[in-house]
N, C-alpha and C positions, 0 to 999 in steps of 0.2 A: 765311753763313759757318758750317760745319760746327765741332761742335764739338768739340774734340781734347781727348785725356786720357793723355799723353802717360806712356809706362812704360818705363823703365831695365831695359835684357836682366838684369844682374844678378838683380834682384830678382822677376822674372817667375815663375819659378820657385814663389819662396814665397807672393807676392801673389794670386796665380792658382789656382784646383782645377785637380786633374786632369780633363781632360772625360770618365771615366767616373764622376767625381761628383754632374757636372751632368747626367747624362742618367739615370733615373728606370729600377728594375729593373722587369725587364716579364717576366712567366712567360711558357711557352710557352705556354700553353691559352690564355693574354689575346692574344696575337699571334695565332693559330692560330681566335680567335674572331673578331679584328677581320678576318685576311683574307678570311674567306670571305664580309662584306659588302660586303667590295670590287666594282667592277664590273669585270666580266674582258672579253676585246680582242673576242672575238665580237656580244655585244649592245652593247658601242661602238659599234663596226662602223653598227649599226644604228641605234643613238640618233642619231647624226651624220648617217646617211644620210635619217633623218627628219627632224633638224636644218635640211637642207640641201633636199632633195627630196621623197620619200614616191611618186614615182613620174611620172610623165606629165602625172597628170592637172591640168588646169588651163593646159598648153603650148600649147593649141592655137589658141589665140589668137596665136600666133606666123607660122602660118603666113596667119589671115586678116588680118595687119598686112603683112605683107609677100612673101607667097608662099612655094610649096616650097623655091625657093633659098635665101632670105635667112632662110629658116628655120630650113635646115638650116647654115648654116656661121655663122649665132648661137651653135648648142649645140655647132661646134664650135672655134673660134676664141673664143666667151668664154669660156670657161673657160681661157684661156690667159692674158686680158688681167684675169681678173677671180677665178675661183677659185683656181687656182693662187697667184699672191702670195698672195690670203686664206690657203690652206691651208698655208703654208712658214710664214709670219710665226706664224700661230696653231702650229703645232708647233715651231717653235722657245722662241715667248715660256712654252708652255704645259708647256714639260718644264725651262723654266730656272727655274719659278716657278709649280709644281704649287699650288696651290689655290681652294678653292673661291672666287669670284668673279672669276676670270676675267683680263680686260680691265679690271675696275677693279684688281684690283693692277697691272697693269701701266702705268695710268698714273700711279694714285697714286704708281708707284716711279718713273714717268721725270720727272713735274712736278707731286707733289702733292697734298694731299689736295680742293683745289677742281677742279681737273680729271678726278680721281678721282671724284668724289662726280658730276660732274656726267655723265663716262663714264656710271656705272651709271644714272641718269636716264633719258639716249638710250637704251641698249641695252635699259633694262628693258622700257619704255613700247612700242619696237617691238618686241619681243618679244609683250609683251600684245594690242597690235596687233595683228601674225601669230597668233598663238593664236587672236583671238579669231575670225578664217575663218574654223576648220573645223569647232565646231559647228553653224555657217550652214551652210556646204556639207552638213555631216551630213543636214543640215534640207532641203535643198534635192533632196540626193538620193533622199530616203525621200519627199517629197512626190511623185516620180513615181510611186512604188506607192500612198500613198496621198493622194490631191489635196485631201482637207479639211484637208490642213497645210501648205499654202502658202501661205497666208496668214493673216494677223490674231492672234488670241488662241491657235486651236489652234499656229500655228506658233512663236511668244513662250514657249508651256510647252512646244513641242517644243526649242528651243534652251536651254533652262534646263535643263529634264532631263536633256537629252543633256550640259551643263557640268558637273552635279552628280554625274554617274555617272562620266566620264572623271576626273574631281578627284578623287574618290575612290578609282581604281586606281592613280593618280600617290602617294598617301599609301599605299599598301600598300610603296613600296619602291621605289627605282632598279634593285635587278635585276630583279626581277617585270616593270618598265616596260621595262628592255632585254631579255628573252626575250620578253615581248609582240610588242616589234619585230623581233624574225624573224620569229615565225609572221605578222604583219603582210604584211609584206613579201612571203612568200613567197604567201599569200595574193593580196595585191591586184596583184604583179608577175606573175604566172603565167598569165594572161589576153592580155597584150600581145605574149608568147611564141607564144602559140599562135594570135592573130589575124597574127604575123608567119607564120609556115609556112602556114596554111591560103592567105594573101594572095601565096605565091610564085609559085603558076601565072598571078597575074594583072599581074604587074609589070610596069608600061612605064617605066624609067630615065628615057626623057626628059622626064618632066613634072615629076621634080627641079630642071630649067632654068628653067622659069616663075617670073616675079616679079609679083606683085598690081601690075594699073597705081594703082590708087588705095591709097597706102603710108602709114600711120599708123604713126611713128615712137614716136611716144608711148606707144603700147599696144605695138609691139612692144617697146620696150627696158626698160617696165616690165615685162612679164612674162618677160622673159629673165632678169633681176634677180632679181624677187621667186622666179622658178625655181631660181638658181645662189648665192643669196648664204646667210650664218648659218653658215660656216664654224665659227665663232669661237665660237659659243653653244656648241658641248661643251664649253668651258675650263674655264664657271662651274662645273663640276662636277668640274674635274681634282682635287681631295682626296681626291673617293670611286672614284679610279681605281686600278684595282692595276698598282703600276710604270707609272707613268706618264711618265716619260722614254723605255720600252719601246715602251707598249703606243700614245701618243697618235699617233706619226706614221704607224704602219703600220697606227692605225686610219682616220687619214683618206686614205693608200693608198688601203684597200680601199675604203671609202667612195666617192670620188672615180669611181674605175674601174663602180661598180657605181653611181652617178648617172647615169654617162655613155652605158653601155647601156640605163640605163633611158629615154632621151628619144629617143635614136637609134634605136634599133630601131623603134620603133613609129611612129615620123615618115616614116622611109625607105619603109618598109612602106607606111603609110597616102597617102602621100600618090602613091607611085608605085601602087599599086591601084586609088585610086578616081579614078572624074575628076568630081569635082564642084565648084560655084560657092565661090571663096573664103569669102564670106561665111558659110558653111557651119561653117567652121570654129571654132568658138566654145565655153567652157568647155562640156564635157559629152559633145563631139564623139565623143569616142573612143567610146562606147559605143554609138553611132550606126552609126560605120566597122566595128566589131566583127560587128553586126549586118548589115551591108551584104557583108561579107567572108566570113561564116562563119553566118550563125544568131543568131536570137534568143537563143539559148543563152547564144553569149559575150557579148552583149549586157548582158544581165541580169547575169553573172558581172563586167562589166566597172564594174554601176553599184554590183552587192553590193561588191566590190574599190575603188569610190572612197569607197566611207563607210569601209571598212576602214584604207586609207590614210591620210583625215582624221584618223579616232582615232588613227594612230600619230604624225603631224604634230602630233595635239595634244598627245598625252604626252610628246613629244620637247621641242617649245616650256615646257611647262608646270614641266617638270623642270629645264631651265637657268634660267628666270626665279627661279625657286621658292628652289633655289641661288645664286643672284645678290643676291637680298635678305639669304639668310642668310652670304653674303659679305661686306656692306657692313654688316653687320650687327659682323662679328669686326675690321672695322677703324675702327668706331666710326662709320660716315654715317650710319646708322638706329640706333633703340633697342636694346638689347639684346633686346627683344621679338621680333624678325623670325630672331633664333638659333637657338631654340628647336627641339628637335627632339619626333617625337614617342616615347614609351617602347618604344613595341610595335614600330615598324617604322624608329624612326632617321632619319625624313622631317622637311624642314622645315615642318612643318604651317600655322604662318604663312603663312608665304613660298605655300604652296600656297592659302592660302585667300585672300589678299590678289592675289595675281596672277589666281587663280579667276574673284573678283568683279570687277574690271576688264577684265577680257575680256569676259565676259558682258555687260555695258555697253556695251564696245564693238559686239560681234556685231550688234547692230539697226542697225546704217548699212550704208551700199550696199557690193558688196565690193567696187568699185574705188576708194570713198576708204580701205578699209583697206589694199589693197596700194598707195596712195600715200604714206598717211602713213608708213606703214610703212618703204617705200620711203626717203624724205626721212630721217626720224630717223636711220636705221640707217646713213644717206650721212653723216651729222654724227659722228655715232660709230664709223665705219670713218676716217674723215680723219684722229681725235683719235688711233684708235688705231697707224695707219701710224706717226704723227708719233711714238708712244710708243716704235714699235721702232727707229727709227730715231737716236730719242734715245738708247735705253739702251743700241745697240748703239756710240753714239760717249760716251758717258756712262761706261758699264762695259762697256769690251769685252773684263774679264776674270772677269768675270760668267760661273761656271760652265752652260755650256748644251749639255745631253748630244744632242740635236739642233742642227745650226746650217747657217743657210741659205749655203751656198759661195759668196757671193761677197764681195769686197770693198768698202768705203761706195758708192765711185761708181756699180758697178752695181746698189747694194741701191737704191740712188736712182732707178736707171732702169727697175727692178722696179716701183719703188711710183709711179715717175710715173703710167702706163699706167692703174692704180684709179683712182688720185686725180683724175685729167681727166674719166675716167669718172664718178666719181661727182659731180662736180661738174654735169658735162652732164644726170647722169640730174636732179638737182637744181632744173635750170632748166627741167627738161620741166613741174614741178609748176603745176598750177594754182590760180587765187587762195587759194581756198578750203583747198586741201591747205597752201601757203605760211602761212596766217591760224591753220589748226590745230595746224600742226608749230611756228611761230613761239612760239605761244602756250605749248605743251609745254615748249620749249627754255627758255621763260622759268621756267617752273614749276619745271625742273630747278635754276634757278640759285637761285631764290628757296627750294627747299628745303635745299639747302643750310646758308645762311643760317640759315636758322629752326632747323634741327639744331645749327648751333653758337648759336645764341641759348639753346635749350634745354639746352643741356650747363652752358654759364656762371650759366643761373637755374637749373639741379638738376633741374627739371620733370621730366625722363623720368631712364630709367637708362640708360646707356649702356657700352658694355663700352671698360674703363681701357686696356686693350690698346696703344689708337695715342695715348695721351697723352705729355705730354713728363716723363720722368724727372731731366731737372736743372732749373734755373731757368733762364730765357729769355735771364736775363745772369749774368757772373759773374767771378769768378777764371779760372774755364774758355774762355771763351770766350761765345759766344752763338749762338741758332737762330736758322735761317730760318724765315718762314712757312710759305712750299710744303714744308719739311722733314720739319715735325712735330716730334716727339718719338723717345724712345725710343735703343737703344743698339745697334747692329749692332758685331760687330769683323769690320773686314777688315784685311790683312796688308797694311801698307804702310811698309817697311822707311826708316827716318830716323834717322840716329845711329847704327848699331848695336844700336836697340830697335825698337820696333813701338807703334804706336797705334792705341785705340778711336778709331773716327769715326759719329759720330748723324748717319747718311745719312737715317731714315726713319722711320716711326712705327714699326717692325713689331717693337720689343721693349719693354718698359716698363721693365726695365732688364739689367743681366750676367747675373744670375742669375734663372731660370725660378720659376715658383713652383711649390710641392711636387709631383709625379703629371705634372708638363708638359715633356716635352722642348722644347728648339729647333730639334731638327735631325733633319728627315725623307723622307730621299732617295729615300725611295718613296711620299710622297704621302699617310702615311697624318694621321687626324683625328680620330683620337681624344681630342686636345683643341684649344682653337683656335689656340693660340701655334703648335703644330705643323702645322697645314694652312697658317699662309701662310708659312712659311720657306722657304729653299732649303737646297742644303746647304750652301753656302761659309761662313751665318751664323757667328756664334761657332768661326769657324774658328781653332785655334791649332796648330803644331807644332814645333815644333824648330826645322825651317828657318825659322820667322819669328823666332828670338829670335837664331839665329846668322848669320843674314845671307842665308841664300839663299832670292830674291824670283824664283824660276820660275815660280811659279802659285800660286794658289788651292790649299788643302788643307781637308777638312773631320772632322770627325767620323767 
């Protein structure tokens, strides 16, 4: 039961500051400094598309699961059943509640701080997971030029290396890492372009018909997956986004559109060119087909452009993980330690060196227990997260959100059926061993938890006050819930002729901010913590809440 603090319109007035008292004078050279490390919609653009994609490479197992056909209407029909919902739900939840960590505030706000805590878990772990690919791949693909690194000790310091250099560019900066990712991009995509033209004079359309008689379900629906999902991993970063109610949907637009060229074109191409044995088809392939279509030339151009690729894959993954700690970090599930940024470049240096080492860990298993587990986790933490929008849009569905998916409950429901079946099937593809690993994970998430609030009640760590409860548990007042939290949000809910505070949530410690800190930050900025996880509605107050008129949400 929420707790209420009920206030007489009379007295509103005098009881109350003006809200340009509570919001902290800010020069123009401090604004004018903070935007320009803001991340702007261009290298979005790109972070997300590396987020999500990074290019082709690694799809071509698609087609030796299941043939040209089933190949090609996987990349183009899931993404209907599968990125789509991802990419509306993540632009909605991510412009009504811009900050850095993502999907755990979002469920933290729809049930919680144990659902919350346990969100960040799943997502972080598969995240690490993913990550930890493509220094392997890196490794994988520099052993064809040079082959004393395919194996053993020289290839162990070749993927160490390669973690510690990549880590190190991710700590120079989030913009540095989104302008990395165009020239990325443009780099390792340019290849697949020009193996489509040279491959025109050679096209026979109809061996797009053929279907593999021998069909491995399993490998094709895992790497359709592991090729189209992570929608959502740009969220954890929405604080250091500029206007981000603006910039997030139309960066995953463009995104989306330019995923989608990137798998089609060179599928269509390759596979109406060349007529060779399915089994053929296997990660690496393209660079093969390259060479078969046009020359050694793009060949080589194709294998230089998939390590190119990986390093954007990785800075992409490394950057939302990085942010995701220091998320859970502002709303108190980790130490105040994983906040910490660094002086020189504003990165979460923790969060990068803690996610760093865990992937690296990871990277020596085979990569198809990493795209399973990966897989799995990320299927546990897309279900929790559907269930968040769906909650908060029957929850608060007057909850300010400057994007909002058109339609009404019943078809949001029939939206997010279509994943959730999905993911649930790709779930049951797992085998024992992926089941025993991710199980095992899932439990760790919960038990950390736990241990976090064991530490917070003995003092042991520090933890930042933030999401703690600002009245007593019980009282005069009323009393909290558990999943509640703490803390004082007001929203405008007109009763008597007055208006009342209600402690919906952890995300204020209490009415008033502490000195230098706003609460209300309509474009995302983070300059301190209180203001990267607000929205605007918070400490909303006007006129019309005190004289009766209950039309909407007003803010600051």
């Amino acid at each position: 039961m929420a707790l209420e603090i009920q206030f007489h319109a009379s007295r509103t007035a005098a009881a109350m500051p003006e809200p340009e008292s509570i919001l902290p004078i800010q020069s123009n050279g401090e604004k004018q400094e903070k935007d320009k490390k803001k991340l702007a919609l261009l290298p979005l653009v790109f972070l997300i598309y590396f987020e999500v994609s990074g290019g082709p490479y690694g799809s071509e197992q698609t087609v030796q699961a299941g043939g040209p056909l089933l190949a090609i209407l996987g990349f183009v029909i899931f993404p209907f059943v599968w990125s789509i919902p991802e990419a509306l739900i993540t632009a909605e939840l991510a412009t009504a509640l811009p900050g850095n960590g993502g999907f755990v505030l979002w469920t933290d706000r729809a049930f919680g701080p144990f659902p919350g805590s346990l969100m960040g878990s799943l997502k972080f772990l598969s995240g690490a997971i993913n990550a930890a690919a493509y220094p392997a791949l890196c490794a994988d693909y520099m052993a064809r030029a040079i082959p004393s690194i395919s194996s053993g000790a020289p290839r162990a310091v070749t993927v160490t290396a390669t973690t510690i250099i990549l880590s190190f560019l991710n700590y120079t900066g989030l913009s540095v890492v989104g302008y990395t990712a165009m020239a990325l991009c443009a780099a390792s995509l340019s290849p697949f372009f020009l193996m489509a033209a040279a491959g025109l004079p050679k096209l026979h359309p109809r061996r797009w018909g053929a279907v593999a008689s021998d069909r491995d379900w399993r490998l094709f629906f895992n790497t359709l997956f592991w090729n189209l999902n992570f929608w959502d991993n740009a969220s954890t970063l929405a604080g250091e986004v500029d206007r981000p109610q603006r910039n997030f949907p139309r960066a995953l637009l463009a995104a989306g559109v330019l995923t989608s060229a990137a798998y089609l074109v060179p599928l269509l191409f390759g596979t109406a060119a060349l007529d060779v044995p399915y089994s053929s088809w296997d990660s690496g392939f393209y660079a093969d087909a390259a060479g078969m279509i046009a020359g050694h030339w793009l060949k080589y151009w194709i294998e230089v452009g998939a390590v190119l690729s990986a390093i954007g894959l990785y800075e992409a993954q490394l950057s939302s993980a990085a942010f995701q700690l220091l998320g859970m970090a502002d709303l108190g599930f980790l130490p105040k330690l994983f906040a910490l940024r660094s002086k020189w470049f504003d990165t979460p240096w923790v969060g990068i060196v803690t996610s760093s080492v865990i992937s690296l860990g990871i990277s020596f298993l085979t990569l198809d227990d990493i795209i399973s587990s990966a897989n799995f986790l990320y299927s546990l933490g897309m279900l929790l997260e559907i269930a968040s929008f769906l909650w908060l849009r029957r929850k608060e569905p007057r909850l300010k959100r400057p994007f909002r998916v058109p339609l009404r409950m019943p078809w949001l429901i029939f939206m997010c059926a279509l994943p959730s079946v999905f993911l649930i099937y790709v779930m049951t593809l797992a085998s024992w061993r992926v089941l025993a690993i991710s199980g095992g994970l899932t439990a760790f998430g919960c038990a950390l938890y736990f241990a976090m609030e064991l530490c917070k009640k003995k003092g042991c760590l520090m933890f930042d006050t933030l999401g703690e409860k600002a009245a007593p548990s019980n009282g005069s007042h009323g009393e909290t819930t558990p999943g509640g939290g703490g803390g004082f949000r007001l929203r405008r809910q007109q009763r008597g002729g007055g208006f009342r505070a209600i402690q919906t949530d952890r995300h204020l410690a209490g009415l008033i901010p502490a000195a230098g800190c706003a609460v209300v930050d309509p474009d995302g900025d983070n300059s301190c913590r209180r203001r990267r996880i607000q929205e605007e509605e918070d400490m909303s107050i006007s006129p019309g809440d005190i004289g009766g008129d209950n039309s909407g949400d007003s803010s600051l």
